[in-house]
mmJSON file of the N, C-alpha and C atoms, coordinates in Angstrom:
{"data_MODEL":{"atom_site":{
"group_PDB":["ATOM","ATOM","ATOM","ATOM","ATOM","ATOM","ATOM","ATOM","ATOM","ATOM","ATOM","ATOM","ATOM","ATOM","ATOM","ATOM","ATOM","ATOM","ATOM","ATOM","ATOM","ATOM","ATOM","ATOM","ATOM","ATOM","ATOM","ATOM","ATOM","ATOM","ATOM","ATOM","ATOM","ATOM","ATOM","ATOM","ATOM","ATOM","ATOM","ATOM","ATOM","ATOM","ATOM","ATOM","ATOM","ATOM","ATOM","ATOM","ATOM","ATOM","ATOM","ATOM","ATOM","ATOM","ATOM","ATOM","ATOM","ATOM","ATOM","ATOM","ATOM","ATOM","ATOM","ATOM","ATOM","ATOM","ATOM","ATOM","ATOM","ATOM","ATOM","ATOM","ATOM","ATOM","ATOM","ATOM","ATOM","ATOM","ATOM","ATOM","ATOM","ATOM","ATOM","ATOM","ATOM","ATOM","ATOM","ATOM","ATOM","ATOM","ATOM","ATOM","ATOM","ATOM","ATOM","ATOM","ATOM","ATOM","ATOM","ATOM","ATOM","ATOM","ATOM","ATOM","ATOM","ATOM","ATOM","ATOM","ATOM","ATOM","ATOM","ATOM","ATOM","ATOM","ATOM","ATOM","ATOM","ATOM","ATOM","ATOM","ATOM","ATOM","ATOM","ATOM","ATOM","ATOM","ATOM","ATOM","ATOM","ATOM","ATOM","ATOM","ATOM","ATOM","ATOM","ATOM","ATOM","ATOM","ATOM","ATOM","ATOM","ATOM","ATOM","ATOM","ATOM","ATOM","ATOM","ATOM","ATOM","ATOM","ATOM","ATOM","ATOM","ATOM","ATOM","ATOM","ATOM","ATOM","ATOM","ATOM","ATOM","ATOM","ATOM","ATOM","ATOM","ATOM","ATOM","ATOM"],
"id":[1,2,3,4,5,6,7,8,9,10,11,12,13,14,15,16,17,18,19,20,21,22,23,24,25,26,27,28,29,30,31,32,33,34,35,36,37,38,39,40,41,42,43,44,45,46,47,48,49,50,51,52,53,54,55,56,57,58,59,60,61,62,63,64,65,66,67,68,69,70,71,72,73,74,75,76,77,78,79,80,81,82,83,84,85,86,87,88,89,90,91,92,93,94,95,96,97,98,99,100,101,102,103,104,105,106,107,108,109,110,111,112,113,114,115,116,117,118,119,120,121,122,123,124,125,126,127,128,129,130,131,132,133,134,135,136,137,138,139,140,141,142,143,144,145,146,147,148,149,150,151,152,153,154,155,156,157,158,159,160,161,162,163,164,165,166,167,168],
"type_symbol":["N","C","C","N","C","C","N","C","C","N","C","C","N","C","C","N","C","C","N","C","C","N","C","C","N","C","C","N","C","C","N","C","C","N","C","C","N","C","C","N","C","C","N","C","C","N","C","C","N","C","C","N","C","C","N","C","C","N","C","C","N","C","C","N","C","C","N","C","C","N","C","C","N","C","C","N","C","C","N","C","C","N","C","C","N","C","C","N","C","C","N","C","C","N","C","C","N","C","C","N","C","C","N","C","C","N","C","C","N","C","C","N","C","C","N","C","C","N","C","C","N","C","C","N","C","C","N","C","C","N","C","C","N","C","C","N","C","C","N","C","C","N","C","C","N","C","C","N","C","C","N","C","C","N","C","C","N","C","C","N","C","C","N","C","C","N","C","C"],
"label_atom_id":["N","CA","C","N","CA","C","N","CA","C","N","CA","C","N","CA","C","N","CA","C","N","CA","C","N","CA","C","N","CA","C","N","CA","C","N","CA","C","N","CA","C","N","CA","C","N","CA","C","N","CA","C","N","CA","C","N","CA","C","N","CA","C","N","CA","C","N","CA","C","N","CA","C","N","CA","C","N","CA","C","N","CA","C","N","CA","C","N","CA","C","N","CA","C","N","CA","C","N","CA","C","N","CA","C","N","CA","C","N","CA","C","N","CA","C","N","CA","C","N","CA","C","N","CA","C","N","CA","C","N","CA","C","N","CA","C","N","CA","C","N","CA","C","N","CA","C","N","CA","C","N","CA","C","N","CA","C","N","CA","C","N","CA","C","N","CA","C","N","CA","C","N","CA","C","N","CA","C","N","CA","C","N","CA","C","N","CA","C","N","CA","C","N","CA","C"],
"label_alt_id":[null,null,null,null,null,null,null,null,null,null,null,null,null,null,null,null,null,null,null,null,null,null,null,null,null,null,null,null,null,null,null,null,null,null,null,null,null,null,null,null,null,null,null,null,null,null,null,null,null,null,null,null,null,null,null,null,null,null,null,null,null,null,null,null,null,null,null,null,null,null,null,null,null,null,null,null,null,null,null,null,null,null,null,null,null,null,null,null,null,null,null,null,null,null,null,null,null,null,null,null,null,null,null,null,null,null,null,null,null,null,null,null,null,null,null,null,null,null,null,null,null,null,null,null,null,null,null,null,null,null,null,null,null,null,null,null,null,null,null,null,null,null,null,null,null,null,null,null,null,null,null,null,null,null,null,null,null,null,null,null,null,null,null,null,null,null,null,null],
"label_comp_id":["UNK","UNK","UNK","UNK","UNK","UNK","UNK","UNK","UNK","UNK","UNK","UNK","UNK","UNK","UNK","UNK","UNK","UNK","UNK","UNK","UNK","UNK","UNK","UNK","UNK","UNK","UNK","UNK","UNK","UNK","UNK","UNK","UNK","UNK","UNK","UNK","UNK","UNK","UNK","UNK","UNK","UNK","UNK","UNK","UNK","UNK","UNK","UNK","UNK","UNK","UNK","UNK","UNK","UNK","UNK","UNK","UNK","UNK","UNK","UNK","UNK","UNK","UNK","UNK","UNK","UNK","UNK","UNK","UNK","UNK","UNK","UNK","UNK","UNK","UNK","UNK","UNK","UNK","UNK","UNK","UNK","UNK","UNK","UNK","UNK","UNK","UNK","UNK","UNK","UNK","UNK","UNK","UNK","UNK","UNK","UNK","UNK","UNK","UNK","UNK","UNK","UNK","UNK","UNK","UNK","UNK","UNK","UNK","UNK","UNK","UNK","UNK","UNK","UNK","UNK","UNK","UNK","UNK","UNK","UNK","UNK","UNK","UNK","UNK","UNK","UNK","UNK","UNK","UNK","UNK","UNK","UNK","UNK","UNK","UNK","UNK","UNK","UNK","UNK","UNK","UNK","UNK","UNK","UNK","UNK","UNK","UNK","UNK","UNK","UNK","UNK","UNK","UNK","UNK","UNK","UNK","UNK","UNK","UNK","UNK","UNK","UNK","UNK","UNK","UNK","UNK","UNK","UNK"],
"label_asym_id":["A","A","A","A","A","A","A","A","A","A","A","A","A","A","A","A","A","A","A","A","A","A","A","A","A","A","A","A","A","A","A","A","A","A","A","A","A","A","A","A","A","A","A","A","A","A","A","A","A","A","A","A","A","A","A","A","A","A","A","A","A","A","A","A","A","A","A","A","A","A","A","A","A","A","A","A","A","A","A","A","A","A","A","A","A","A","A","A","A","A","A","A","A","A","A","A","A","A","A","A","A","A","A","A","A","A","A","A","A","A","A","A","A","A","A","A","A","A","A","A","A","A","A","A","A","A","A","A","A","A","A","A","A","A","A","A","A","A","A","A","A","A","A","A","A","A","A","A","A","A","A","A","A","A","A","A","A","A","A","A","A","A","A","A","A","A","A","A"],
"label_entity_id":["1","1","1","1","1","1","1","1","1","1","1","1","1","1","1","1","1","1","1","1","1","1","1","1","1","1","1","1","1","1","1","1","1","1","1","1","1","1","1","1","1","1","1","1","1","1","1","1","1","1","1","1","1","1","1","1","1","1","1","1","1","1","1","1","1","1","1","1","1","1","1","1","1","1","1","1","1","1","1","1","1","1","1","1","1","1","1","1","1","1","1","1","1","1","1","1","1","1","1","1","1","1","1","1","1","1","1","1","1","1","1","1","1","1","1","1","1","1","1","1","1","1","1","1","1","1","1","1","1","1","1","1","1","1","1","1","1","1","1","1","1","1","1","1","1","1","1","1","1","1","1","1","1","1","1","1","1","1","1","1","1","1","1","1","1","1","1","1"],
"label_seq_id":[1,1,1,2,2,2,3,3,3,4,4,4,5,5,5,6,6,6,7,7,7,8,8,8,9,9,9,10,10,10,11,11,11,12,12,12,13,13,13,14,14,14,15,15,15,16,16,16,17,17,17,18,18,18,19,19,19,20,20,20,21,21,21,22,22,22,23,23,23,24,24,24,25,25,25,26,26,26,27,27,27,28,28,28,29,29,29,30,30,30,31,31,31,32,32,32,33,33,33,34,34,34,35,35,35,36,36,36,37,37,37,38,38,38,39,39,39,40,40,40,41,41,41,42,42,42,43,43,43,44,44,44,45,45,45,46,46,46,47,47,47,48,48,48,49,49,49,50,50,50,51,51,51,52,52,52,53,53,53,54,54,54,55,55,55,56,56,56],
"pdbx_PDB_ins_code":[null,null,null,null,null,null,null,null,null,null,null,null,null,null,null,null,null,null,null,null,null,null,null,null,null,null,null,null,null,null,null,null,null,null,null,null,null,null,null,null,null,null,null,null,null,null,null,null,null,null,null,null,null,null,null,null,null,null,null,null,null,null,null,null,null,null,null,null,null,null,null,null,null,null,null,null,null,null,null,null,null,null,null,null,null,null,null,null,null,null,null,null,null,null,null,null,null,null,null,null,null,null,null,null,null,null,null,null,null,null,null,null,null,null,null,null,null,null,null,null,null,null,null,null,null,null,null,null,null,null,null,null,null,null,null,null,null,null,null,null,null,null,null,null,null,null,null,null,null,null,null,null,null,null,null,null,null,null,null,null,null,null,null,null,null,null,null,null],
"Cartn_x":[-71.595,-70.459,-70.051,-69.704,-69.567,-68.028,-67.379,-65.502,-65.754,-64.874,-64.372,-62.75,-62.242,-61.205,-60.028,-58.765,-57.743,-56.235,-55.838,-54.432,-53.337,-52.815,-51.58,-49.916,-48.895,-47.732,-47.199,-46.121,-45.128,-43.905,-42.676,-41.787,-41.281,-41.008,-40.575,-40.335,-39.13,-38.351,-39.345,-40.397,-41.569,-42.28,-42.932,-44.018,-43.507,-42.323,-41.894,-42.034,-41.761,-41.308,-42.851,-43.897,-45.334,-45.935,-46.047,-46.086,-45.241,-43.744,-43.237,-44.497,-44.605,-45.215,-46.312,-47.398,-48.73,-48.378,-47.45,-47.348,-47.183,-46.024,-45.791,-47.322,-48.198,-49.58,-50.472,-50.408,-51.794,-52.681,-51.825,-53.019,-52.541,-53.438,-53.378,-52.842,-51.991,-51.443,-52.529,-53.786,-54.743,-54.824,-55.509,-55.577,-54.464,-53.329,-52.436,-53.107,-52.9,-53.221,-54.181,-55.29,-56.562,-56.066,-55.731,-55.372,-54.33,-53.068,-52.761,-53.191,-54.349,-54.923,-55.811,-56.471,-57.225,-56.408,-55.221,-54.566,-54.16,-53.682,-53.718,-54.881,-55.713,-56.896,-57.395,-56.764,-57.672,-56.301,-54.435,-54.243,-53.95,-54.29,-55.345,-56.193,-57.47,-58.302,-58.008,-57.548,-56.923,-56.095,-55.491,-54.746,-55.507,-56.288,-57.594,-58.652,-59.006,-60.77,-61.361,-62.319,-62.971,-63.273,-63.273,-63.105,-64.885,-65.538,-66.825,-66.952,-67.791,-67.869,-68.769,-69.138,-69.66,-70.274,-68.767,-68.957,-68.145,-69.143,-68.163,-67.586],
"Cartn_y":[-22.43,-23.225,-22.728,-23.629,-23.578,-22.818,-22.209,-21.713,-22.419,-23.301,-24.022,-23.775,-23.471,-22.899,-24.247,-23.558,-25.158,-24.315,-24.859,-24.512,-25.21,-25.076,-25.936,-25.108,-25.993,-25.914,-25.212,-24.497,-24.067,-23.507,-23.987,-23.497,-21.872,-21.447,-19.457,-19.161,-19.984,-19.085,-19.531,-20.732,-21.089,-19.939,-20.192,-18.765,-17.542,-16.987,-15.561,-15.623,-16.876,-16.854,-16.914,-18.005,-17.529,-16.001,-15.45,-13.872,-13.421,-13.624,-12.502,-13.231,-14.628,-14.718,-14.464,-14.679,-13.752,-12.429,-11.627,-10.175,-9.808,-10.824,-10.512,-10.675,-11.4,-11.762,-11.008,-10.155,-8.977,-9.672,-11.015,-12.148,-12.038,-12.043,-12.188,-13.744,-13.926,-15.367,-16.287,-16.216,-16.906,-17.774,-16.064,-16.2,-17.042,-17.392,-18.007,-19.463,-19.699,-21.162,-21.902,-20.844,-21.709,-22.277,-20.86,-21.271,-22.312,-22.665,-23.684,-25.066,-25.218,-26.844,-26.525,-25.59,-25.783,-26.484,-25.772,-26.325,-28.248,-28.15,-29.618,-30.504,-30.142,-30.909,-31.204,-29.926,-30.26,-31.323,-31.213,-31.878,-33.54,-33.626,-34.862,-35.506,-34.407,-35.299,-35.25,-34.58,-34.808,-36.745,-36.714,-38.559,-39.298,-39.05,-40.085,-39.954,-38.799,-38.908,-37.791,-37.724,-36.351,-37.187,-36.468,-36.895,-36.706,-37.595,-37.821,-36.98,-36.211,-35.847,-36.665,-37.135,-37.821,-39.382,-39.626,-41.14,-42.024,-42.95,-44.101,-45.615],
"Cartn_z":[11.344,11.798,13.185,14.061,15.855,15.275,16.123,16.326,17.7,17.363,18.719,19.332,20.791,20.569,21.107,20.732,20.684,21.002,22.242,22.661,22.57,21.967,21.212,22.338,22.485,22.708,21.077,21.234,20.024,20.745,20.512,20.247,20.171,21.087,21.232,19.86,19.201,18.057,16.476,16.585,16.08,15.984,16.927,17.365,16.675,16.868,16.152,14.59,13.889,12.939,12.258,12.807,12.098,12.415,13.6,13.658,12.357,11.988,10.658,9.327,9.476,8.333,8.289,9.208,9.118,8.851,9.579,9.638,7.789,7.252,5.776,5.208,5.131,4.719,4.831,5.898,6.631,7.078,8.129,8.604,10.032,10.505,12.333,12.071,13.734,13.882,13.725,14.11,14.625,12.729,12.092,10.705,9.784,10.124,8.992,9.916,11.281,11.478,10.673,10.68,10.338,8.879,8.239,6.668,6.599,7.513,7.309,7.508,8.479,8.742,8.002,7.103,6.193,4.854,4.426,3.737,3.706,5.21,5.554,5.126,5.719,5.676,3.969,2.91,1.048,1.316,1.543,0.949,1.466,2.668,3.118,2.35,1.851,1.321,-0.585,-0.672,-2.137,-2.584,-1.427,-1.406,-0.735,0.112,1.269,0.593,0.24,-0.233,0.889,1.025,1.595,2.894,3.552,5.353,5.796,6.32,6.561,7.582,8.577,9.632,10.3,11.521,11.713,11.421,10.419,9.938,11.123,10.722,12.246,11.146],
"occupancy":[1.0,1.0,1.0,1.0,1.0,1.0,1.0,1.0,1.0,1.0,1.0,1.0,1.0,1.0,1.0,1.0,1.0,1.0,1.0,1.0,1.0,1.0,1.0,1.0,1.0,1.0,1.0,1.0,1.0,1.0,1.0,1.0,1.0,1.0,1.0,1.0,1.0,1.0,1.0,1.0,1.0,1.0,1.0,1.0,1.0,1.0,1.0,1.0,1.0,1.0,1.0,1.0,1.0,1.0,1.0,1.0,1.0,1.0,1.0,1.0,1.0,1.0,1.0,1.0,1.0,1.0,1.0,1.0,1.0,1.0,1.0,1.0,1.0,1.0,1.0,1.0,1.0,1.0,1.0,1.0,1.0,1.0,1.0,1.0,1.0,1.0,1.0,1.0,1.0,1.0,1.0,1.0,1.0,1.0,1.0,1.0,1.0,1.0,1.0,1.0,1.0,1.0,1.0,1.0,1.0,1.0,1.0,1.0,1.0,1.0,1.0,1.0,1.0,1.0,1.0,1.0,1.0,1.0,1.0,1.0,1.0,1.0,1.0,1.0,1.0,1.0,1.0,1.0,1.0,1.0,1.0,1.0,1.0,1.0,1.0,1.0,1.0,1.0,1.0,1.0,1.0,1.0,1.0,1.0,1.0,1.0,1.0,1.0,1.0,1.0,1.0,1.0,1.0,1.0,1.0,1.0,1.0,1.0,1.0,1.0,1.0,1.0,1.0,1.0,1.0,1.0,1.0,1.0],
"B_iso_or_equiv":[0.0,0.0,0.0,0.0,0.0,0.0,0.0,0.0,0.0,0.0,0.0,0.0,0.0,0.0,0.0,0.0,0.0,0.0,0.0,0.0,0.0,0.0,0.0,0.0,0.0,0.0,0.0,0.0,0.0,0.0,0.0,0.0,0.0,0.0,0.0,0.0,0.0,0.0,0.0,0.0,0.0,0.0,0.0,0.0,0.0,0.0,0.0,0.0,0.0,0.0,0.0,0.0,0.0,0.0,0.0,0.0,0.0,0.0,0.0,0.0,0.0,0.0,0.0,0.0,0.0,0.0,0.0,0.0,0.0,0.0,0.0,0.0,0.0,0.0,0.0,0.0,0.0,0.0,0.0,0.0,0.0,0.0,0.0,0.0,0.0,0.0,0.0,0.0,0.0,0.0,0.0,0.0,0.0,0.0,0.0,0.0,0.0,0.0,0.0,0.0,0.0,0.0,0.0,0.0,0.0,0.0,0.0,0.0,0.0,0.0,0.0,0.0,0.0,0.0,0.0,0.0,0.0,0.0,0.0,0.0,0.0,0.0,0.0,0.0,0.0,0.0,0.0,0.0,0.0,0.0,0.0,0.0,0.0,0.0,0.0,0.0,0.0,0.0,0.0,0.0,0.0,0.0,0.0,0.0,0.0,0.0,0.0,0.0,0.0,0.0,0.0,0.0,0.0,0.0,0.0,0.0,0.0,0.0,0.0,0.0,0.0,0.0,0.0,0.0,0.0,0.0,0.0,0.0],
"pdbx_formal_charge":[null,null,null,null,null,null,null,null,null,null,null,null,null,null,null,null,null,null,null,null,null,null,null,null,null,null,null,null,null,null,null,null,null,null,null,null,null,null,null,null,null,null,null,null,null,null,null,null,null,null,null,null,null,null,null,null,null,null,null,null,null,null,null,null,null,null,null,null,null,null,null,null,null,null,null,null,null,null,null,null,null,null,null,null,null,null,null,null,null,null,null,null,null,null,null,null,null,null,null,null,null,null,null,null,null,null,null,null,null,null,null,null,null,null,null,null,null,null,null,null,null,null,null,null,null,null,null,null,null,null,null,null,null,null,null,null,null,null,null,null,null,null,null,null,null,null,null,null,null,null,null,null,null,null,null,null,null,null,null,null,null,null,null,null,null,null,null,null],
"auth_seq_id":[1,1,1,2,2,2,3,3,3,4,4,4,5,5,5,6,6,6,7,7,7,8,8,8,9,9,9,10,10,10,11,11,11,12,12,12,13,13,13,14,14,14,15,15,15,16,16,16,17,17,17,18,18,18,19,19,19,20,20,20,21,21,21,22,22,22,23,23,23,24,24,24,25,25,25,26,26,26,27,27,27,28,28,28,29,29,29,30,30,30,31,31,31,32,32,32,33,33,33,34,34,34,35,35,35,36,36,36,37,37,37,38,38,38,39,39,39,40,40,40,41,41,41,42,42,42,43,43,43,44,44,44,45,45,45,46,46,46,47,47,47,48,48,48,49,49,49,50,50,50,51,51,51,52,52,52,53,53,53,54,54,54,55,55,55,56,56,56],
"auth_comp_id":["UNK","UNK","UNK","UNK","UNK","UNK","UNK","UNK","UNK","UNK","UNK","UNK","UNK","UNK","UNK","UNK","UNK","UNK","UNK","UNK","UNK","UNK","UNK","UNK","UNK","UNK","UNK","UNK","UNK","UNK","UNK","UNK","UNK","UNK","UNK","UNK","UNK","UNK","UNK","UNK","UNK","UNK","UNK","UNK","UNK","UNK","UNK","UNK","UNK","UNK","UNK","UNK","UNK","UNK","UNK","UNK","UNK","UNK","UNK","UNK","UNK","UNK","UNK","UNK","UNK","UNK","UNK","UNK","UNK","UNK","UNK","UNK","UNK","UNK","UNK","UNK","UNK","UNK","UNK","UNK","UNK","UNK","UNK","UNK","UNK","UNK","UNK","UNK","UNK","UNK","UNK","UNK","UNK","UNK","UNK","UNK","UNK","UNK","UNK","UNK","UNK","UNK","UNK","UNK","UNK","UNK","UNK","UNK","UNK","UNK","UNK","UNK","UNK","UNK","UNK","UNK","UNK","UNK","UNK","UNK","UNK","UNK","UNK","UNK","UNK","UNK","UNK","UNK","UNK","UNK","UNK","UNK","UNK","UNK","UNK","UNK","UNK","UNK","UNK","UNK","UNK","UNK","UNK","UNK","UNK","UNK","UNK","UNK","UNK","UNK","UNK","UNK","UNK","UNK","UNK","UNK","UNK","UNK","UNK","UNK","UNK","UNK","UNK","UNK","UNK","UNK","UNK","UNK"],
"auth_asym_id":["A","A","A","A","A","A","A","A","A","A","A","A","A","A","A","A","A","A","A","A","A","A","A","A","A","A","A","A","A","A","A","A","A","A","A","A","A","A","A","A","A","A","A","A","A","A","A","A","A","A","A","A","A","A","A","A","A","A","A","A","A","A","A","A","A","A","A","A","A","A","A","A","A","A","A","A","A","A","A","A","A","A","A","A","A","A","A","A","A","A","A","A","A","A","A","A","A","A","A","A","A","A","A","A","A","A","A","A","A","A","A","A","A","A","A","A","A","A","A","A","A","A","A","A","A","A","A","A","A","A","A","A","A","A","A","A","A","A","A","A","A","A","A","A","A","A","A","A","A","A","A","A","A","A","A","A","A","A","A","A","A","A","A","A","A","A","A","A"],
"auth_atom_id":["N","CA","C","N","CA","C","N","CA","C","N","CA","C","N","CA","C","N","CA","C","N","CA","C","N","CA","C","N","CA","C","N","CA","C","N","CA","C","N","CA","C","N","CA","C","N","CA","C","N","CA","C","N","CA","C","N","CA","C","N","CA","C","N","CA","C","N","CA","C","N","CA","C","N","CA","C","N","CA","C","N","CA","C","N","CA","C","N","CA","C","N","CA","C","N","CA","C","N","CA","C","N","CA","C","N","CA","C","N","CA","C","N","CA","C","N","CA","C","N","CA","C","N","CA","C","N","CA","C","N","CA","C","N","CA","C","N","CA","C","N","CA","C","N","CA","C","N","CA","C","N","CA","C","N","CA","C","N","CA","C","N","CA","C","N","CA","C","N","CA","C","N","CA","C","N","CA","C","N","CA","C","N","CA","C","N","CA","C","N","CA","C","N","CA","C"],
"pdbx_PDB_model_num":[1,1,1,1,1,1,1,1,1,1,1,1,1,1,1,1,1,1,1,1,1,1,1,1,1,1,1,1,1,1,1,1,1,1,1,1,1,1,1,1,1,1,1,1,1,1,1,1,1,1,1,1,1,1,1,1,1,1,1,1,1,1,1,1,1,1,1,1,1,1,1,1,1,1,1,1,1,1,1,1,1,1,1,1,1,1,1,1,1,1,1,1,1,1,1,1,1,1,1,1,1,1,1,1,1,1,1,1,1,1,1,1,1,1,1,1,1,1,1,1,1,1,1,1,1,1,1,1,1,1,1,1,1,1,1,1,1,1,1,1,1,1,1,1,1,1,1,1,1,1,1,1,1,1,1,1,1,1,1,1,1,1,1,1,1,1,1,1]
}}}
């Protein structure tokens, strides 16, 4: 699998508050993101159906 990288805008007092919650987790910031659009993404396809990659 490629790591492709992605710069997002956030919010100062945002930003602090995922740092305490990774920090509570023993997850780098990077680490809670992924796990949350991973999260997004099952419960996406849990109500859509499983997301094709390369379907047109």
């Amino acid at each position: 699998m490629a790591i492709k990288n992605l710069s997002a805008r956030i919010e100062q007092n945002m930003l602090h508050k995922l740092f305490v919650v990774a920090d509570y987790d023993g997850r780098s910031a990077n680490s809670q993101i992924n796990i949350l659009i991973c999260e997004c993404v099952e419960q996406y396809e849990v109500k859509h159906g499983e997301i094709q990659i390369g379907a047109k």
